[in-house]
N, C-alpha and C positions, 0 to 999 in steps of 0.2 A: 444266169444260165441254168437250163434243168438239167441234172443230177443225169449223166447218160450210162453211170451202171446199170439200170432196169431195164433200159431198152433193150438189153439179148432175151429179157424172160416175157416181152408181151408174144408169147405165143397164143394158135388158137384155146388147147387147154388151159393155160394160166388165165386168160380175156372172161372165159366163159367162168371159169372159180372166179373171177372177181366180179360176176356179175350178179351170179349168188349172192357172193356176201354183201353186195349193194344193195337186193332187193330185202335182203332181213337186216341190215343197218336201219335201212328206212324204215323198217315198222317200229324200231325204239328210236329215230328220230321224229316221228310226227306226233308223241307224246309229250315227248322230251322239249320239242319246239316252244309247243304253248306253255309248255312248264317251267322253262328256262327263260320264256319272254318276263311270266310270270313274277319270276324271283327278282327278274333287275328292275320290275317296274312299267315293262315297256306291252305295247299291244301284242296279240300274239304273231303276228302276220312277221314282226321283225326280231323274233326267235327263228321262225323257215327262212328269213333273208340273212341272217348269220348262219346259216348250214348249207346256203346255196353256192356264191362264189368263195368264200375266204376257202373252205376243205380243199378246191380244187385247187387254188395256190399255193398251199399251205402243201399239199401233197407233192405237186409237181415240184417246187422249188426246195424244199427241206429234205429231210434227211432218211426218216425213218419210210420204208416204203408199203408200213401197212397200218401205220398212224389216222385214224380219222382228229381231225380239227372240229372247229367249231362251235358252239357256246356251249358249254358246262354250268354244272351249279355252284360250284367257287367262283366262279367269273362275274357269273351273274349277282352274287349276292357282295360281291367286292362294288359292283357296277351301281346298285343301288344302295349301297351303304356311301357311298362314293358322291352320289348325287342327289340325295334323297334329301340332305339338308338347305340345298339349294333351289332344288327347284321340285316341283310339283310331279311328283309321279304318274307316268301316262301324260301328261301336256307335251304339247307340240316343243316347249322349248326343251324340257326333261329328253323327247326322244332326239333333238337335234343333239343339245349336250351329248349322247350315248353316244352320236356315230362322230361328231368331234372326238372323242374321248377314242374310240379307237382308232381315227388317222393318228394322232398323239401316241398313240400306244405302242402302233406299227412303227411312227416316225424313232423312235425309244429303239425299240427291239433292232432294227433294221442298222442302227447307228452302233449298238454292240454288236451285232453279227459281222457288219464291216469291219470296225476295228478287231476283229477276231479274241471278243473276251467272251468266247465260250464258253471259256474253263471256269466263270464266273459262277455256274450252274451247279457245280461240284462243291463251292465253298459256301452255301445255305444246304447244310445238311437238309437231310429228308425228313430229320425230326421237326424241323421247322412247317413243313408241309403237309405233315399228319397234323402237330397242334391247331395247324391253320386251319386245314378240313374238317376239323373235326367241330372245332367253336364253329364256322361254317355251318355245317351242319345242323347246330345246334339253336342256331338263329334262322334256319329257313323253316326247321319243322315250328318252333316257337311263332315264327313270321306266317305262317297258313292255319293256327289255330284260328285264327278270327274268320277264314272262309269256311272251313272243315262244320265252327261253331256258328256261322251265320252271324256272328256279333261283333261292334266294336269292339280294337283294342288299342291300347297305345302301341310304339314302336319296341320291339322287345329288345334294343340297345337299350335301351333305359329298363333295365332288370327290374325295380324295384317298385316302379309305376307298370310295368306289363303284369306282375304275380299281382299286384293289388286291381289292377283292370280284370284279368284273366278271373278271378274269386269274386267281382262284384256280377261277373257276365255269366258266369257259367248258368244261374237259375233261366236267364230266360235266352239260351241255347234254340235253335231251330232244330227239331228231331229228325226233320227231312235229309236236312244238310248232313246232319250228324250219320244219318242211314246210307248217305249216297257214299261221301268219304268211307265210311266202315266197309260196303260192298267195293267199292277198290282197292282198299287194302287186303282184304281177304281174300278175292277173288284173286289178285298179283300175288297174293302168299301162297296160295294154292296152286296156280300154273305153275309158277318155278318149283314148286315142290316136287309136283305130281307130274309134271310136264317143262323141265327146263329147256327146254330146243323150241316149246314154241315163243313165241312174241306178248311176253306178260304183261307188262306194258300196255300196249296196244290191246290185249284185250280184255283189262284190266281195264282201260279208260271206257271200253265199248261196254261193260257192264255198268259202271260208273250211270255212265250216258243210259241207259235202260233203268234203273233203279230212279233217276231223275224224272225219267217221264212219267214211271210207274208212280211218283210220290205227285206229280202233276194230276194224275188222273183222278188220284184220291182224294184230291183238293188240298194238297198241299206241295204248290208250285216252291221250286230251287234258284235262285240267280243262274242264269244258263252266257256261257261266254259272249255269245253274238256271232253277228259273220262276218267270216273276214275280210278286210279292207279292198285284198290286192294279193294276188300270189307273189307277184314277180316285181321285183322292187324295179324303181326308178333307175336311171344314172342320172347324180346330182353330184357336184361340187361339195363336199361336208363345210360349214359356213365356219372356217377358222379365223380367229381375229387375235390381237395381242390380248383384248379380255377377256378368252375363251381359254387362252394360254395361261394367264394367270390364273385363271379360277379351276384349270383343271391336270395344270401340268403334275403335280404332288399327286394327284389321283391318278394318273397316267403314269407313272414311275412304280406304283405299285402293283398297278394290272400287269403292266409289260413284265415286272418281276416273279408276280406268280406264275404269269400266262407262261412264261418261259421256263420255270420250274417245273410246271404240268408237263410240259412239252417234253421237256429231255429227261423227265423221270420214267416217263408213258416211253418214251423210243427209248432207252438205255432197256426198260424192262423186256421187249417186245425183242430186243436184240442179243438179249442172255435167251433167248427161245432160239430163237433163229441163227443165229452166229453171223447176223448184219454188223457190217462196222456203221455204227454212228458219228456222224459229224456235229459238235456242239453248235459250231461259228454257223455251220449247214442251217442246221435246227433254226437258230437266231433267225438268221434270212429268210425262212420260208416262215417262222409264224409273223415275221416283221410285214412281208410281204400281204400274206392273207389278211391282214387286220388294215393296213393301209389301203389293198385296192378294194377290199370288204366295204371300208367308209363309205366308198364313193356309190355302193350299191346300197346303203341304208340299214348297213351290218351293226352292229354294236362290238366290244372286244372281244374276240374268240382265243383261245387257245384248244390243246390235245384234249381230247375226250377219254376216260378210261374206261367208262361203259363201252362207244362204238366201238372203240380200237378193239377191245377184247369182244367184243361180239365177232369184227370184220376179222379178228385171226382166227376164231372159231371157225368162223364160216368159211374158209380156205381163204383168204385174200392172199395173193401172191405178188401184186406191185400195186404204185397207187392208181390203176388206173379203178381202180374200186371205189375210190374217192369220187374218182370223176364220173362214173356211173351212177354212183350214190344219190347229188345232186340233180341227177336226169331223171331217176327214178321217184325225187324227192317232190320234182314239180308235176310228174304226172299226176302221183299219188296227190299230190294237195287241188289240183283241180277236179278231180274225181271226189275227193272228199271235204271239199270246203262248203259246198252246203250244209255238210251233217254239223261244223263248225256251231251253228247256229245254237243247235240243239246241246249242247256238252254243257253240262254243269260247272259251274266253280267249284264247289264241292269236291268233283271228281276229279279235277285238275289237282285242289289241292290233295287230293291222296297220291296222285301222280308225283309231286312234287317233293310228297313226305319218301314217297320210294326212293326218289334221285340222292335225297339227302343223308337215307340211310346207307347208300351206296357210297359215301363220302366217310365214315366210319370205318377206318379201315385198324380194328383190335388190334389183328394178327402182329401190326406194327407194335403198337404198344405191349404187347407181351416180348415182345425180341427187343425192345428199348429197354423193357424191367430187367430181364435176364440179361443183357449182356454191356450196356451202355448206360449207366446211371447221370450220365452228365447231356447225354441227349436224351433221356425219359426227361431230365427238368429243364430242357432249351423246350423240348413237346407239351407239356403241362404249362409253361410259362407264357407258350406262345398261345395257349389253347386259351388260358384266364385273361390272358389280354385283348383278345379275340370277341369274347364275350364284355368285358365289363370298357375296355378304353375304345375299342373299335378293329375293322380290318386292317385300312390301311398301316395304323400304324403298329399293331400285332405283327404286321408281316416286317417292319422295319424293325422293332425287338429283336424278333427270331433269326432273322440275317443278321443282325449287329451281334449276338450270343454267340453264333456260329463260328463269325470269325472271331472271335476272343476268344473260343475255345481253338481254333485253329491255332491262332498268333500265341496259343498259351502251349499249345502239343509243339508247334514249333519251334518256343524258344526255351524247349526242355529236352534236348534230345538225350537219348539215353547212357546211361555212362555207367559201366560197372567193370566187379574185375573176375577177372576169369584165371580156370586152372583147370588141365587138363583131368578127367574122373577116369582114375584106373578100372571101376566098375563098370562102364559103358564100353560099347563096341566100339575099337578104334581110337580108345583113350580118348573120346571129344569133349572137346571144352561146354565148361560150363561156369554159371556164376558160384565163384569160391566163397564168397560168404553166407549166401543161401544152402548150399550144398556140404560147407562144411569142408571142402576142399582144403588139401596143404597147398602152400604156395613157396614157390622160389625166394628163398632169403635176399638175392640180390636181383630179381628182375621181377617186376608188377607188368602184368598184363591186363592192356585195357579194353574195354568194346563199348566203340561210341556208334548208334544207331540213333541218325535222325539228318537233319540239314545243319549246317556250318554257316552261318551267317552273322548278320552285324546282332542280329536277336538272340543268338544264340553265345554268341561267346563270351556273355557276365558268367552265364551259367556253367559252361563248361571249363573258365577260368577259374569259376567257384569249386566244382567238384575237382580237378586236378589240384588245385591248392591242400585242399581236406586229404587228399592218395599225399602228398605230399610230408604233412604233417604227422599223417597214423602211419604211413608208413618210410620211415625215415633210414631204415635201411637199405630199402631196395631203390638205390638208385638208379640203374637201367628201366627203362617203362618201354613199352612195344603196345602202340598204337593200332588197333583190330579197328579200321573204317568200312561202315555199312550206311551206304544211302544218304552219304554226307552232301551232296547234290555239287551244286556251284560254288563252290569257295569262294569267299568275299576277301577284301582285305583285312578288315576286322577280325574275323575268325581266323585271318594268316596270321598276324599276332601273336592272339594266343598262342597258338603250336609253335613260333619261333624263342616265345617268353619260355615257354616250355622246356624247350630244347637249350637253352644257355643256360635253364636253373638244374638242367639234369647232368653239365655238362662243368657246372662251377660244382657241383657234389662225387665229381670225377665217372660221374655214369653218360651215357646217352641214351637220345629219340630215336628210336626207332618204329617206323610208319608202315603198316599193313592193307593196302588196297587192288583189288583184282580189275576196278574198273578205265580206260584208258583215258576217260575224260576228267578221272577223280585225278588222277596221275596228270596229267595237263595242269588241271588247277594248281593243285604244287607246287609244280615247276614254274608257270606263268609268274605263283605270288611269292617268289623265293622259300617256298618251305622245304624243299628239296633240295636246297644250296645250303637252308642255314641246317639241316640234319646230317646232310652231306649224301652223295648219292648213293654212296652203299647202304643206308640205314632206311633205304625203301624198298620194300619186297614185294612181291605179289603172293605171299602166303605165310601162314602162320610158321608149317615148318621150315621152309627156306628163309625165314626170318628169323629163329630159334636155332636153328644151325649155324649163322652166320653169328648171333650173340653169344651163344656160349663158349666161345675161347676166348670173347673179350672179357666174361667175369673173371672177379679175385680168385685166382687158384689154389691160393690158402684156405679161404673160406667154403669151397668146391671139396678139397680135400678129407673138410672135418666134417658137412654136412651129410644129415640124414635123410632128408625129403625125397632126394633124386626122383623128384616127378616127371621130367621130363626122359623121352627115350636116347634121347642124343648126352645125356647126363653118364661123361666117362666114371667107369664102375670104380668103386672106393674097397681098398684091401680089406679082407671080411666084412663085405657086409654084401649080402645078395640081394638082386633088386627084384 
C-alpha cells in the first residue's frame, strides 16, 4: 500500500518544487546513467532503465519522501565485482545475469521488510559502509584507468597484477584519451567550485565530448560510446531458474544488504533535516519493490542515491512525486539527447565516473570514527582492506559480522559501578565514587547498572557483583540504580535473586531502583520483586535511601564519620 502521509502535501506549490528538482536531478542522472551502466559492466541504455521504473516504486512504496533510488556507484561496482568472474562483461548473458540478480535482490529485500527486520539496518554500523565505499571507490577509479589511459589492464582485484600491468602501460598511454579525461575532470572541478548550483556533471561530460572531437579533428581520434540501443526498456519476464539461483543467490544477499544500508542511511539522513519519521520495515518494502518490478523492465540492482537525493533536497523536493517527475523528465531528455550518445568519448565517461567515485569518499566520517570511536575506525579500515585485496561481497559480510560482535560485546558488558553522592556538586548528585574519590557508606554500596539484562549479560554482571562482594565486605545493604536494563530474561532474574539471598545470609539486603514501568513488570513477572520483597523496590534514589536507613546498624551510624548522605540522623558533636 503507498505510504498516504504525503498525500495532504501534493499541493499546487509543493507539485511545482518537485518539478524543479526533477528537472536538475536529471542533468546528474544522464551522466550518472552511462557512468553507472559503465561500472557494473553493462551497456549504457540499462543504467537509464535502472533510473526509470524502480525510483518511481521505490519512492511511492518506501519511506523517505525525498529519497531518489536508482543505481549508484557502490551497487554498480558490487554488480560487476559480483558477476565479472562468471560471465563476460556486456554479453547478453552478463546483462541477463544483472536483471536476474535484481529480482533476487528485491525477492531478499522484500522478504525482510515483510517479516519486519528493519531494525536490522541499525546493527551493521555505518562504519561498515564508509569502509565499503571507500575500497569501492578505490576500485572503480583504479577500474577506469585503462579508459582514461586508452590501454590494457588486468582487473584491479588482483592488486598486484594491475600496479605491474598499470607500470608496463603507462609508456604507450593515448595522449588524446588522456586530454579528454583531464578536460572533465577539470572542467567538473571548476563548475562546482566557481559555479555549484549549476549541473557539473552534465557539463563536465559536454566538455569531455568537445575536447573528443576536438582531438578527432587533429587526427587523433578517442573510442567514442556509440548509440544507444533503445530508450525505453522492454517488459520481459527476468529468466530465473534454480541455476540462476545457485549461481547468484550469495551475490544477491550482498547487494540486497548494502542496497538497504544505502537506503535507510540516505532516508535516516534526509530525516535529521526534515523531522520525517522513517520507517525501516517501510524502506525494506519499497527498495524490495523497485528492484523486483525494476527486473521485469531490464533494471539491474538499484538502491538510494546520495548524490540525487541531496541534489532533489537541494532543489526543494517536498514529496516523492519528484521522483515520479524525475523519470518523465528522464526519458524526454534521453530521446532528445541520444543521438549525441554516439559522439561521447570513453574517455570522458571515464572522468565522469572518476567524479561519482570520489563522491563515495566520504573523510568527514573517518575523522569523527578517529576522534570518537576507535573500535568503528578498525571495523572501517578492516572493511575498507577487505574490500580491496578479498573482494566486495565478502568485505561487506566482515564488516556486518564485526558489527555485531562488537554489538553482542557492548551488550554483554553493561555497565556496573558504584556511586556516592559529591557534596561538591549542585544537588549533592551522584556520581562514580572510585573515579571521583568519593566517601562511601560503611554499611550500604550503591550500584548503577546501565545497559540490557539478559542471558548475555548476566556472567558479567554475576562477575562484577561478586568482586563489590569481596572488596567490599562490610557493606552489606547494596541498592540497585537500574538504567536501560530493557527486558529482563530469566537468566539475568537469577542473578539479582542470587544476589539478594547472599545480601540477605550477610544480614543486609537488595534493594532495586527503577523509574520505568515495564522495567517494574519485568520484576515482578520474573520473581525479583518477591524474592527482594516489595518494599525494597523504589522508584528513586532518595525514596529508596529514606526507606534503608533505619534498617542500618545503629551502632555503627552512631560512631560513623562519613554521613554523606542527607537523611543521615546528625551524630552528637559532629556538624555535617
Amino acid at each position: 500500500m503507498i505510504r498516504p502521509d504525503w498525500r495532504p502535501l501534493l499541493t499546487r506549490d509543493n507539485l511545482r518544487r518537485d518539478a524543479v528538482a526533477a528537472l536538475t536531478t536529471t542533468t546528474v542522472m544522464v551522466p550518472q546513467g552511462v557512468a553507472f551502466a559503465a561500472i557494473a559492466g553493462l551497456p549504457p541504455e540499462y543504467g537509464f532503465f535502472a533510473a526509470l521504473v524502480p525510483p518511481i516504486v521505490a519512492a511511492l512504496f518506501g519511506s523517505s519522501w525525498q529519497m531518489v533510488s536508482g543505481p549508484t556507484a557502490a551497487i554498480s561496482a558490487l554488480v560487476f565485482s559480483s558477476l565479472s568472474g562468471t560471465f563476460e562483461p556486456g554479453s547478453p548473458d552478463f546483462i541477463s545475469a544483472a536483471i536476474v540478480l535484481a529480482l533476487l535482490v528485491g525477492i531478499f529485500q522484500l522478504t525482510l521488510g515483510f517479516a519486519r527486520m528493519g531494525q536490522l539496518a541499525y546493527l551493521a554500523s555505518t562504519s561498515v559502509l564508509v569502509g565499503f565505499t571507500t575500497g569501492a571507490a578505490v576500485l572503480i577509479v583504479l577500474g577506469q584507468l585503462q579508459f582514461a589511459l586508452d590501454v590494457a589492464l588486468p582487473r584491479p582485484q588482483d592488486f598486484g597484477a594491475f600496479l605491474a600491468g598499470l607500470a608496463a602501460a603507462i609508456p604507450s598511454a593515448d595522449a588524446a584519451a588522456i586530454a579528454v579525461t583531464s578536460t572533465t575532470l577539470v572542467v567538473a572541478a571548476g563548475v562546482r567550485l566557481w559555479r555549484p548550483r549549476l549541473p557539473h556533471y552534465l557539463i563536465a561530460l559536454a566538455a569531455g565530448t568537445l575536447a573528443g572531437v576536438v582531438a578527432g579533428r587533429l587526427g587523433q581520434p578517442v573510442d567514442t560510446l556509440g548509440s544507444l540501443r533503445t530508450v525505453l526498456p522492454d517488459l520481459e519476464i527476468p529468466g530465473l531458474s534454480i541455476d540462476a539461483i545457485r549461481t547468484l543467490a550469495q551475490a544477491a544477499l550482498a547487494v540486497a544488504l548494502v542496497g538497504l544500508l544505502e537506503a535507510v542511511s540516505i532516508s535516516r539522513a534526509i530525516a535529521a533535516k526534515t523531522g520525517q519519521n522513517v520507517d525501516p520495515n517501510r524502506e525494506f518494502v519499497g527498495q524490495g519493490l523497485s528492484n523486483t518490478v525494476g527486473s521485469f523492465f531490464g533494471s539491474y540492482p538499484v538502491s538510494g542515491s546520495f548524490t540525487r537525493t541531496a541534489v532533489n533536497v537541494d532543489a526543494g523536493a517536498r514529496t516523492p512525486m519528484a521522483a515520479v517527475f524525475g523519470s518523465f523528465f528522464l526519458v524526454v531528455a534521453l530521446y532528445a539527447l541520444a543521438p549525441a550518445f554516439a559522439h561521447v568519448p570513453v574517455a570522458a565517461i571515464a572522468g565522469v565516473i572518476v567524479l561519482s567515485a570520489f563522491g563515495l569518499l566520504r573523510l568527514d566520517e573517518y575523522r569523527r570514527l578517529l576522534g570518537s570511536s576507535p573500535s568503528d575506525m578498525a571495523i572501517a579500515v578492516i572493511t575498507l582492506v577487505a574490500t580491496l585485496l578479498v573482494g566486495l561481497e565478502f568485505a561487506i559480510y566482515i564488516g556486518v559480522l564485526l558489527s555485531l560482535m562488537l554489538f553482542i560485546r557492548w551488550t554483554t558488558k553493561p555497565y556496573v559501578g558504584v556511586g556516592a553522592p559529591d557534596p561538591a556538586s549542585h544537588g549533592r548528585m551522584f556520581r562514580n565514587a572510585v573515579a571521583n574519590g568519593l566517601d562511601e557508606c560503611p554499611q550500604l554500596v550503591m550500584v548503577r547498572i546501565n545497559g540490557p539484562l539478559y542471558f548475555g549479560a548476566a556472567g558479567h554482571l554475576r562477575e562484577k557483583l561478586q568482586q563489590l562482594e569481596t572488596s567490599r565486605p562490610e557493606q552489606a545493604h547494596m541498592l540497585m540504580v537500574m538504567r536501560g536494563i530493557g527486558d529482563l530474561d530469566v537468566t539475568a532474574a537469577a542473578v539479582l535473586e542470587d544476589e539478594a539471598a547472599r545480601r540477605r545470609a550477610r544480614g543486609g539486603r537488595l534493594h532495586i531502583t527503577t523509574r520505568l514501568p515495564s522495567e517494574v513488570e519485568s520484576l515482578t513477572r520474573l520473581g525479583v520483586t518477591a524474592a527482594i520483597g516489595d518494599d525494597a523496590l523504589h522508584e528513586s534514589k532518595g525514596t529508596a535511601i529514606a526507606a534503608i536507613l533505619p534498617t542500618l546498624d545503629p551502632a555503627r551510624c552512631a560512631t560513623c564519620t562519613t554521613r554523606i548522605f542527607r537523611e543521615c540522623p546528625p551524630r552528637e558533636g559532629l556538624s555535617r
